[in-house]
C-alpha positions in Angstrom: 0.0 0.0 0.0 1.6 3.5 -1.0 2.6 5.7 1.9 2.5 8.8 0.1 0.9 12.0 1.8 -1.6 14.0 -0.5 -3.3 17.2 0.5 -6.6 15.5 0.7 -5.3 13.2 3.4 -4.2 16.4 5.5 -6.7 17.5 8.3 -5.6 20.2 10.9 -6.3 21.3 13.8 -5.7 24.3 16.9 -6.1 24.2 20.4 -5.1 26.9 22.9 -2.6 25.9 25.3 -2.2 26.9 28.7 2.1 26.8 28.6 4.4 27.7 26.1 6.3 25.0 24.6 4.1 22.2 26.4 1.6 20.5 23.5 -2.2 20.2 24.1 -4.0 17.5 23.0 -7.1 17.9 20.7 -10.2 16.8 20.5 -13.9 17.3 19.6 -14.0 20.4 18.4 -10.7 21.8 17.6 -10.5 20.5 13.9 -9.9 23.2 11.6 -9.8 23.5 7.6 -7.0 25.4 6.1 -6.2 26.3 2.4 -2.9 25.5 3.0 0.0 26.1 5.3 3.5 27.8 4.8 5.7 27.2 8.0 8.8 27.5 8.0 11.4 25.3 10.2 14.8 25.7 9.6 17.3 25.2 12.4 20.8 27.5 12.5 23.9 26.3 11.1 27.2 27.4 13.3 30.2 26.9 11.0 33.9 26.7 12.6 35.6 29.4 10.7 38.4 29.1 12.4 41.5 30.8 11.0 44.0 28.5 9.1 41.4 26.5 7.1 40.9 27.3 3.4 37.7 24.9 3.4 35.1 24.8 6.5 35.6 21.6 8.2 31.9 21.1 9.5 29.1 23.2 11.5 26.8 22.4 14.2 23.4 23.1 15.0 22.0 26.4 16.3 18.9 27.8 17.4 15.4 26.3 15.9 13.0 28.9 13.9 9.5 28.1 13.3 7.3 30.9 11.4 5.1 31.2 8.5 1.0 30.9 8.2 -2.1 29.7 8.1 -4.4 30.0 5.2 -8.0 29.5 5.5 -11.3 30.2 4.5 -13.0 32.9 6.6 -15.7 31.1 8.4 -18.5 32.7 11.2 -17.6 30.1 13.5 -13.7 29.5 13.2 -12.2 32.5 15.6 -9.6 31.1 17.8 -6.8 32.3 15.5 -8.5 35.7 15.6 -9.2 35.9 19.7 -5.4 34.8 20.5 -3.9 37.6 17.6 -6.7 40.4 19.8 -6.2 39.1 23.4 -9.7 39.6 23.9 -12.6 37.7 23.4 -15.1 38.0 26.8 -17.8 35.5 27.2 -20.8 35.8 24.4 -23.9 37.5 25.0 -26.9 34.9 24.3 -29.3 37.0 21.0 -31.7 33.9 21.1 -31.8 30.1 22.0 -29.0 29.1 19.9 -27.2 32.6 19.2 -24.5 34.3 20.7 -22.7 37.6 19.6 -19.2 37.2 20.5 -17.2 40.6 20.8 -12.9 40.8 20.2 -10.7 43.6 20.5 -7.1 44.1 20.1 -5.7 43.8 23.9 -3.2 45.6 25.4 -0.9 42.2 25.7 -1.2 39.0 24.5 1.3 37.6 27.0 0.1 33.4 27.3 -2.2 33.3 24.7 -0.8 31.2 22.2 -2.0 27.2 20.3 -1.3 24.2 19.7 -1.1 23.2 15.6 -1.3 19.7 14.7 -1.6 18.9 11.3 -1.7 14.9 10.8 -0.9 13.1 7.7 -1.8 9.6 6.3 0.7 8.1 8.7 2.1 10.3 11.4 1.8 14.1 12.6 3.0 17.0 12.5 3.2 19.4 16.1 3.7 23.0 16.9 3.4 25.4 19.6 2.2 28.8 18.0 2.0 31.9 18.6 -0.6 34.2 16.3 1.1 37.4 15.7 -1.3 39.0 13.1 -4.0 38.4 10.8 -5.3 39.8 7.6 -8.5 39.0 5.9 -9.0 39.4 2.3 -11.3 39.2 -0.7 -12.8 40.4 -3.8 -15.4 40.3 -5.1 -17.4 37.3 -6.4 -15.5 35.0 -4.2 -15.2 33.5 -0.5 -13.4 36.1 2.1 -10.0 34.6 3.1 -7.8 34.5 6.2 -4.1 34.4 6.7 -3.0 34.3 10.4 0.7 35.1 11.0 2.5 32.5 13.3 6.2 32.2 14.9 6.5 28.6 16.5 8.4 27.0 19.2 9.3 24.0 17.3 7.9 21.3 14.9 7.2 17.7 16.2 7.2 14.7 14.0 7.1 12.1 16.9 4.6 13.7 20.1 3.4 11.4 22.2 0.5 13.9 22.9 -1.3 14.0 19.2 -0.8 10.9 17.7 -2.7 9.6 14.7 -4.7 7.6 17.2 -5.6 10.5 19.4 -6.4 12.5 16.1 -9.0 10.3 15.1 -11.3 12.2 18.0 -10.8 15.2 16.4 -14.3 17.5 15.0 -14.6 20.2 13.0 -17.5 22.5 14.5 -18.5 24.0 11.2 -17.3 22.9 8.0 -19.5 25.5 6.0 -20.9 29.0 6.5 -17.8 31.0 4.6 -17.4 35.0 5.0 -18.4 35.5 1.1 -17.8 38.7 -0.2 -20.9 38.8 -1.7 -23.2 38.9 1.7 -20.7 42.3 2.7 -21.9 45.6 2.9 -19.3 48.5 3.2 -20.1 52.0 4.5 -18.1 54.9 5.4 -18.3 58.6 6.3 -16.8 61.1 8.2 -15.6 59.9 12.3 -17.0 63.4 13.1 -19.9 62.9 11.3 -23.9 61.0 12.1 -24.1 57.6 12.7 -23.6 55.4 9.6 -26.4 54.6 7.6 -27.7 53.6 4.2 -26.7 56.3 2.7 -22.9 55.9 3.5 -22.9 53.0 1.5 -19.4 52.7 -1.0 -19.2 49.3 -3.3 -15.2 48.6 -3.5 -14.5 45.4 -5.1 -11.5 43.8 -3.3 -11.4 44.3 0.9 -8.1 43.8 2.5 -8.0 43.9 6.5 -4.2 43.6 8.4 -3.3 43.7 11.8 0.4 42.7 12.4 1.5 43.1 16.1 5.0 43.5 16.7 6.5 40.3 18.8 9.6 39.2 19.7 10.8 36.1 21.3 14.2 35.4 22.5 16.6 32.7 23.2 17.3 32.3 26.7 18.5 28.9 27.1 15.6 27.7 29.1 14.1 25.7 25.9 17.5 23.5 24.8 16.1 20.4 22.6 18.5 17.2 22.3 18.1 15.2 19.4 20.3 12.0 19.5 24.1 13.8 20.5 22.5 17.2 18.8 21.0 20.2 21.5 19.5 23.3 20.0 17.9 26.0 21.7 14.0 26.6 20.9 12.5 30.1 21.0 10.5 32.0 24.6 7.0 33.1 23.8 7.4 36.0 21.7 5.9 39.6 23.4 5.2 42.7 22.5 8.4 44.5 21.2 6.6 47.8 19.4 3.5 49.1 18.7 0.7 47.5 16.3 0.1 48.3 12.9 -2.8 48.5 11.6 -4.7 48.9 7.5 -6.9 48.3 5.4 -7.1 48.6 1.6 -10.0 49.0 -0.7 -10.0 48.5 -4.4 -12.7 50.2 -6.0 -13.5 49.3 -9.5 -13.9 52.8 -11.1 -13.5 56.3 -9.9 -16.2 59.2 -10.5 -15.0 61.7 -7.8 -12.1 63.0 -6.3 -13.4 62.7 -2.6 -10.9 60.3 -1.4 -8.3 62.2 -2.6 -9.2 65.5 -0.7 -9.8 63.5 2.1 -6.3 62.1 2.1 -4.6 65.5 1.5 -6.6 67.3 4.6 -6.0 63.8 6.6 -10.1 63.7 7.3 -10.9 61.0 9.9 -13.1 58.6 8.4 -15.1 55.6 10.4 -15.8 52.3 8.5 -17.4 49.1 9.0 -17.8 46.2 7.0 -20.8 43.8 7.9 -21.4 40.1 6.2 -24.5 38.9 7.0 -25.2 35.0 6.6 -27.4 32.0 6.7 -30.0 32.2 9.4 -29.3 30.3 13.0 -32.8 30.4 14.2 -35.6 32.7 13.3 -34.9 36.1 13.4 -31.1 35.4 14.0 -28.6 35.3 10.9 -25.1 34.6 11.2 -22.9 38.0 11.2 -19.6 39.0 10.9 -19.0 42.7 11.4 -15.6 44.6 11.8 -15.7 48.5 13.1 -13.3 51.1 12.2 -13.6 54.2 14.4 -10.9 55.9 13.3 -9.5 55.1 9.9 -6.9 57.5 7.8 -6.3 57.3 4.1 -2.3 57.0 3.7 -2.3 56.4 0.3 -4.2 56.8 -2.7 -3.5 55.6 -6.4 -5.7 56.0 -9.6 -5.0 54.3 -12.7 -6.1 53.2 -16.1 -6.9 49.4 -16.2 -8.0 49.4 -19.6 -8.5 52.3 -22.0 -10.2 55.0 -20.1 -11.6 53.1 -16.9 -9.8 54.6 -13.8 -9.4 51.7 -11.1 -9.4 53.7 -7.5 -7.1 51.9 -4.7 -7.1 53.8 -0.9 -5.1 52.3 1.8 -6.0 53.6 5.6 -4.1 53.1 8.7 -6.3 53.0 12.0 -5.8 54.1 15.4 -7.6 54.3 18.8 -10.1 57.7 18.2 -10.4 60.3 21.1 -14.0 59.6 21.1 -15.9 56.7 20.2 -18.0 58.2 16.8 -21.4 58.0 16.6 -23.1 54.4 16.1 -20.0 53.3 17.6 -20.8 53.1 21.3 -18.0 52.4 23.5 -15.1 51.7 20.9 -12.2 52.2 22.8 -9.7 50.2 20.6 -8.8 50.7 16.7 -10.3 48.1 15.4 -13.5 46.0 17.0 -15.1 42.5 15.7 -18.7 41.3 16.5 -19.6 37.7 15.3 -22.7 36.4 15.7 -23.0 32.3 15.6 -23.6 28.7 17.6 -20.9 29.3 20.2 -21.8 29.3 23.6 -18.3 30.0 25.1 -15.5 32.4 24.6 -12.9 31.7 22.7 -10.3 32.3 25.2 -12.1 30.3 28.0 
């Protein structure tokens, strides 16, 4: 019988872990789909370049490096990746029998939030400890929203005792439909100083692209040394926060008819935005929802161009930052950037 791993033998999932470097085990639940994965794991070389050699003679093994991503489809009910990149995520608030309206926002600190990744094959698995530095989700339109979370990893594990393919076999995915499609978005934006947003603030951009990148930094301390047969290497600490956030978002519009933007960007006028996807209905009078709030979003760049003969493509790229007041329809916003989701999921996602 071949042994050969294909992509639709690969099934994933993500648990959060309560210590850094020490595997969870999943279970019901915790499955997850991904579009594919891009980590990295490359461990240091040390050469001896010792003086007197006109050929290196041999290296040993330095410190482990684990980073990359995960690539997904944006789903109402897949959010850990999100909560552990915001730090927030409080317990839902209950809309009906079924529904619950969970609320995230970008925390001060994410210091001990971080995941276990197992990825299993046809006949072993793959383990990491993660840490979710960033996210961006992305789409255009007449297709499913996507979502790329940034990761930097402990180490990867190709023999854990803890997810084996045994123990994987008890693994669930919650939801396996119900995608973010750009389709059921709505877009609106008008002035942070201005009314609350309405139907008449509505703007039809045809590509969304939403990135928040915290800066982390983990170092080597020598408290996470690894031997491998006669082979020790030293594994990463948690990565924290080592600078401040950034924060944009980029909308593609697919023809321009007014200079507005432009204006706006040259007298740096504070804008709020949100972007709302409404989906298939939980119970009555309850739809799925995905909603993301900008209170106070600034246009940093602004390009107009000819995509073919005559029709002027518009591209505006914002940066976001905590407002001085949360704007109008925006109650409370203390944070740059706030998501609601409404689905099936009774608990936080940081419980």
């Amino acid at each position: 019988m071949s042994n050969i791993n294909t992509g639709t033998q690969i099934r994933h999932a993500l648990i959060k872990s309560s210590v850094w470097g020490a595997a969870a085990q999943a279970g019901a639940g915790h499955g997850i789909e991904l579009t594919g994965q891009t980590l990295s794991h490359t461990i240091e070389s040390i050469p001896d370049n010792s003086l007197g050699r006109p050929h290196l003679t041999g290296a040993d093994k330095g410190n482990t490096k684990v980073e990359g991503a995960l690539e997904s489809n944006a789903r109402y009910a897949d959010l850990l990746g999100l909560a552990l990149v915001a730090g927030s995520s409080p317990a839902p608030v209950a809309s009906g029998t079924i529904t619950y309206t969970h609320t995230l926002t970008p925390a001060d600190s994410v210091d001990g939030l971080h995941a276990t990744f197992i990825e299993k094959r046809k006949s072993y698995t793959l383990e990491s400890e993660l840490k979710p530095g960033g996210f961006t989700l992305y789409g255009e339109a007449g297709r499913a929203m996507s979502l790329r979370l940034a990761v930097s990893g402990f180490d990867i594990v190709e023999d854990s005792s803890v997810n084996t393919i045994s123990t994987f076999a008890s693994v669930t995915i919650p939801d396996t439909g119900n995608r973010l499609l750009f389709a059921d978005s709505v877009v609106r934006m008008n002035t942070a100083s201005g009314a609350a947003l309405g139907t008449g603030d509505v703007i039809y951009p045809n590509r969304i692209e939403f990135s928040y990148k915290r800066s982390l930094r983990g170092l080597y301390t020598g408290q996470y040394t690894v031997t491998r047969g006669q082979v020790t290497t030293d594994r990463i600490d948690e990565p924290v926060n080592s600078g401040a956030a950034i924060v944009t978002l980029r909308l593609n519009f697919p023809s321009n008819s007014d200079a507005v933007l432009l204006t706006d960007f040259k007298a740096d006028v504070a804008k709020k935005i949100d972007i709302v996807f409404t989906g298939r209905q939980i119970e009555s009078g309850f739809n799925r929802k995905f909603s993301l709030e900008i209170p106070d979003a600034r246009i940093t760049s602004m390009t107009v161009f000819d995509s073919s003969r005559g029709r002027l493509v518009q591209s505006a790229q914002f940066t976001a930052a905590i407002p001085a007041s949360a704007p109008s329809g925006m109650s409370a916003i203390t944070t740059p950037w706030r998501i609601k989701v409404t689905n099936t999921n009774s608990a936080s996602y940081l419980a």
